[in-house]
N, C-alpha and C positions, 0 to 999 in steps of 0.2 A: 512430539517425538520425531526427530529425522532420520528418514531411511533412505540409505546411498541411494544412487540413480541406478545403477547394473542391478539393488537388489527389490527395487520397485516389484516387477514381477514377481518373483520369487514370495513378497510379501501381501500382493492380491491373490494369490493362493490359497494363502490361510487363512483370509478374511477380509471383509471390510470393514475401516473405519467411517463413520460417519462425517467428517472433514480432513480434505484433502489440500496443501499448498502446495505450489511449484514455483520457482523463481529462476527463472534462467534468461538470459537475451536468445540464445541459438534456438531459429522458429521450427527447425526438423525435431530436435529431441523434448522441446515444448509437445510440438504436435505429437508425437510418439507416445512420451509417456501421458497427455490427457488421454487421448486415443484407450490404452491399456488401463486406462483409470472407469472412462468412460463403458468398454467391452465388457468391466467387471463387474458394473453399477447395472448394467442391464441382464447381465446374467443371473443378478440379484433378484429381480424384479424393481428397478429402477426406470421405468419407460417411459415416464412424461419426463420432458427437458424444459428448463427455463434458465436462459441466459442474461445477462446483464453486464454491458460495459460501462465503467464509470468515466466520463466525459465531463469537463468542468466541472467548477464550484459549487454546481447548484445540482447533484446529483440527486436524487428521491432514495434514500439510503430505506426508507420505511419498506420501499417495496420490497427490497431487498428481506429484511427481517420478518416482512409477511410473507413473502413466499416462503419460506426453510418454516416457518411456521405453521403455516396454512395444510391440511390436507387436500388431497388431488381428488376431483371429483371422476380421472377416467383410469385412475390407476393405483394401485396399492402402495406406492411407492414412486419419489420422484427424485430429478437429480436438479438440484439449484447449480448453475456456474456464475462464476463470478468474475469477471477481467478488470484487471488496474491495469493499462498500460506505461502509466507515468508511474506507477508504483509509491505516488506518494495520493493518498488515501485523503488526506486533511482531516482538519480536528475532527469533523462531523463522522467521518468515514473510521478515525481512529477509534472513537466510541461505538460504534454498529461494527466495526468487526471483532470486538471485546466481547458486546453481548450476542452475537452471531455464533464467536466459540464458545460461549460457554452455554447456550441454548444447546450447540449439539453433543452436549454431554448425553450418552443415554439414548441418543435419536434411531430409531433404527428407520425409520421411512422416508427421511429426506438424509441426501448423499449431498453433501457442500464440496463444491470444487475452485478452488480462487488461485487464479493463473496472474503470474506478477513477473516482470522482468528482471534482471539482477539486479540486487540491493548491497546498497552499501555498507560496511562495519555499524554505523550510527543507527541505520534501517533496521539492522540484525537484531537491533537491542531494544528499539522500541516497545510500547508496551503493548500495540498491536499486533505486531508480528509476535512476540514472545507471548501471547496469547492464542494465537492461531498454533504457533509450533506447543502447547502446553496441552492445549483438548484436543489437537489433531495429529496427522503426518505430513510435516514438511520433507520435500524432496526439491534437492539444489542441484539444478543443470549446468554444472558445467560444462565451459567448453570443451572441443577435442585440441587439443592445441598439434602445432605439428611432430612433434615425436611420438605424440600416439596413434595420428593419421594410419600410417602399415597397418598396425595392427589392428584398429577400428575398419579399415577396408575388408581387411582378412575376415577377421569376425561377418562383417554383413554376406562376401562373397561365399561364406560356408553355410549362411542360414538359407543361402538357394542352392545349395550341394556343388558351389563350384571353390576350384581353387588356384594357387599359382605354381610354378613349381618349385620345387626342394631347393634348399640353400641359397646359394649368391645369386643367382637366377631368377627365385622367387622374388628376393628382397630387392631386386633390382628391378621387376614389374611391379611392386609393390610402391617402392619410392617415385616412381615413374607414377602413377596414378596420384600419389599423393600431392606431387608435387604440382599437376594440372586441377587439381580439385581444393588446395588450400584455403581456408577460409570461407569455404560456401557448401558447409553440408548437407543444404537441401539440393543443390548441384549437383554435388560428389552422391548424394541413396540415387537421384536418377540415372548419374552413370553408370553404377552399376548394375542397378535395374535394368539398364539398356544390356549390361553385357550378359546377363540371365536369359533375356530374351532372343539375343541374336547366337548366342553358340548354347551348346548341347549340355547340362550337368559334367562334371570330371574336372581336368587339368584344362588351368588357358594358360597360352604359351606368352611371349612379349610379344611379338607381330599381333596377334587377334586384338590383345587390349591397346597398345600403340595404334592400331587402326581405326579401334571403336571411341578411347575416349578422347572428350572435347577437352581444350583448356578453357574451366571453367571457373580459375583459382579467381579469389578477390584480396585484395591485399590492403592490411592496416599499416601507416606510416608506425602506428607504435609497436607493430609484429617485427616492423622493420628492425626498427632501432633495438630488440631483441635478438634477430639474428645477426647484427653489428658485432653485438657483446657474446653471442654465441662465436663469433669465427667462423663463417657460411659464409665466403663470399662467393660462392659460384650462387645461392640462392639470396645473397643480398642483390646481389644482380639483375637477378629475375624478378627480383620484387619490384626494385627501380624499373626495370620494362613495363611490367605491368601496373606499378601506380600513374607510370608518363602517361599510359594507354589506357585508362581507364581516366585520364584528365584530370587527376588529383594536383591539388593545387601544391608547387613546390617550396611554397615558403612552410607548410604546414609539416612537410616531411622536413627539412630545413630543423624545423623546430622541435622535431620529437629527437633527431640526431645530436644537435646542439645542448639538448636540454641535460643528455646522459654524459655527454662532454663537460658541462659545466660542473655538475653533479660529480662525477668522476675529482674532478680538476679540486674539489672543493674536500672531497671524501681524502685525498692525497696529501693536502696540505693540511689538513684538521689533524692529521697521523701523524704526520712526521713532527709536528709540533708537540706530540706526546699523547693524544688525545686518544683512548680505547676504540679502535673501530666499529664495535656493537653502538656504544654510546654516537658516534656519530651518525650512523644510518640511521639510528632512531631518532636523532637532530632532524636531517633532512628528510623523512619521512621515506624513506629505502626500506622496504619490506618484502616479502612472500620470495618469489622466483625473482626477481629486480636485483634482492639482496642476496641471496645463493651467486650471481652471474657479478655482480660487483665484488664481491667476495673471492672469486674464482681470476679475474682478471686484474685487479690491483696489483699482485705484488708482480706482475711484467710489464707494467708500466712506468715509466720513469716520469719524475716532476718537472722534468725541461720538454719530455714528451708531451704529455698534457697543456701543458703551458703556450706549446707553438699549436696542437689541435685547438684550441679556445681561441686563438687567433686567428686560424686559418676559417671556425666558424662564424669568427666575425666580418672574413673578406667574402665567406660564401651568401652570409645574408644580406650583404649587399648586393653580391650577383645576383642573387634569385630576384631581389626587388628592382633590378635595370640598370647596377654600378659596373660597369667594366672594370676590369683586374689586370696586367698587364703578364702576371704570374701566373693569373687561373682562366680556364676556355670561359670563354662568354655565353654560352646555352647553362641556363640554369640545371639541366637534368644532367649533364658533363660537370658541369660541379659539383652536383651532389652526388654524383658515382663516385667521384677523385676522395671526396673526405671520407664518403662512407666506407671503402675499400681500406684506406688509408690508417682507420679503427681499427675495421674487422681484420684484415689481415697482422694488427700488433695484438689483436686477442684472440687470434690464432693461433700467433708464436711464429708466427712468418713475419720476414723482415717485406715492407714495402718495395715495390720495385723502383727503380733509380727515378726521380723524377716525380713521385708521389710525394703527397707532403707526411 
């Protein structure tokens, strides 16, 4: 059974099941919601704990199935955890978490909890995840991505009674926060943590939180090449600062920019030749949010546009790997602003400025 992430709580209320799953990469709302899993399992009477990371091939998967089996010699009730960090289980592992769920059919004295990192479409359908979600509660942690940042700030800055102020004002300390705290939300609950701490419950103004919080944003080249396709270049920008500054390697952003260019370039010409656009993205495998934001910028793009972008990221990937251009600046991080603007500003709906390719 899956129960959203926001309605976790809401559903340790009512009860406990005796097997718990969580699957997510982000280590704050992992920790969170074990944490509320774990606070429910002791309020149970759940108070001996027994943990187990699985770590190579040759993991003791028995112990594993002894312990959820075994009674506790100092406690009525115990909680078994379980961690995959690579998330792939192996054959041995696929068999012991089949018969792991289906032992806690019925269990009321041992609480199973198996923390796993994001899985993939292929993962999802396994027969051991579709066994753990069949006799327990799976819960899928997604990320916060950034347009939901404001409002996940809000929410945390009200669970300690503070807030920002009303209208353009607020959203403007809000954005301001979000935008130093990107990508890192075990960061981002400290900084605000800190601002609970240093001012008083009520309204915080922009100066208090401009003073208090750090930039402590971390930046994915593939969040990049999202806000490309979004039309953000004032935060395509700050990205590029911050992946130069943070020492990301620039053939690797290079590659994630290039790759939605080619992709693009490819989606354009498969259309005009007659071809259904659904049926093409399903070709190159353009799916979820990717396929919403491709969908969204195609018909402002022209095919002679595309045509000289593929080009221009065939002169940058030389730059980034030590080819001079006599067209393009010579610092790799100066070229990869020029094309990445160069997108984001045509999937904007702004015209480039004179001298951009």
């Amino acid at each position: 059974m899956q129960v959203p992430a926001p309605q976790l709580a809401a559903h340790l209320q009512r009860g406990l099941r005796p097997l718990y799953t969580l699957h997510g990469d982000d280590p704050l709302l992992q920790q969170e919601a074990a944490d509320a899993i774990r606070a429910a399992a002791r309020a149970q009477g759940h108070t001996e704990r027994s943990v187990f990371t699985v770590a190579g091939a040759h993991f003791d998967w028995s112990a594993v199935l002894a312990a959820g089996s075994a009674l506790s010699l100092f406690a009525d009730k115990q909680l078994v955890e379980l961690r995959i960090p690579s998330g792939k289980p192996g054959k041995d592992g696929s068999q012991a978490l089949q018969q792991l769920a289906e032992a806690s059919a019925g269990q009321d004295s041992t609480l199973t909890l198996v923390l796993l990192p994001r899985l993939d479409a292929a993962t999802l359908k396994g027969a051991w995840f579709g066994a753990l979600d069949g006799h327990g509660v799976t819960v899928r942690l997604d990320p916060v991505e950034r347009a939901q940042l404001p409002g996940w700030i809000a929410q945390r800055l009200q669970a300690q009674g503070q807030r920002v102020e009303a209208g353009e004002a607020g959203q403007r300390t809000l954005g301001f926060v979000a935008d130093r705290v990107e990508g890192n939300l075990l960061a981002a609950h400290q900084e605000i943590q800190k601002l609970g701490l240093l001012y008083p419950t009520g309204e915080l103004s922009f100066d208090q939180v401009e003073s208090a919080v750090l930039n402590v944003a971390r930046y994915d080249p593939f969040k990049l090449a999202e806000a490309v396709l979004d039309g953000q270049p004032a935060r395509v920008q700050r990205m590029l600062d911050g992946l130069q500054a943070e020492g990301e390697a620039p053939v690797l952003v290079h590659w994630a920019l290039s790759e939605d260019i080619r992709t693009l370039h490819k989606v354009k010409t498969a259309t005009a030749a007659g071809k259904p656009l659904p049926m093409v993205l399903r070709e190159l495998r353009v799916w979820g949010p990717r396929e919403k934001r491709f969908e969204r910028v195609l018909p402002r793009l022209k095919p002679a546009q595309l045509a000289q972008w593929l080009q221009d990221a065939h002169t940058v990937d030389g730059v980034v790997k030590g080819l001079k251009h006599p067209a393009w600046p010579h610092d790799p991080w100066q070229a990869l602003h020029r094309l990445a603007l160069a997108v984001c500003q045509a999937c904007a709906g702004v015209a480039p400025p004179r001298g951009h390719a």
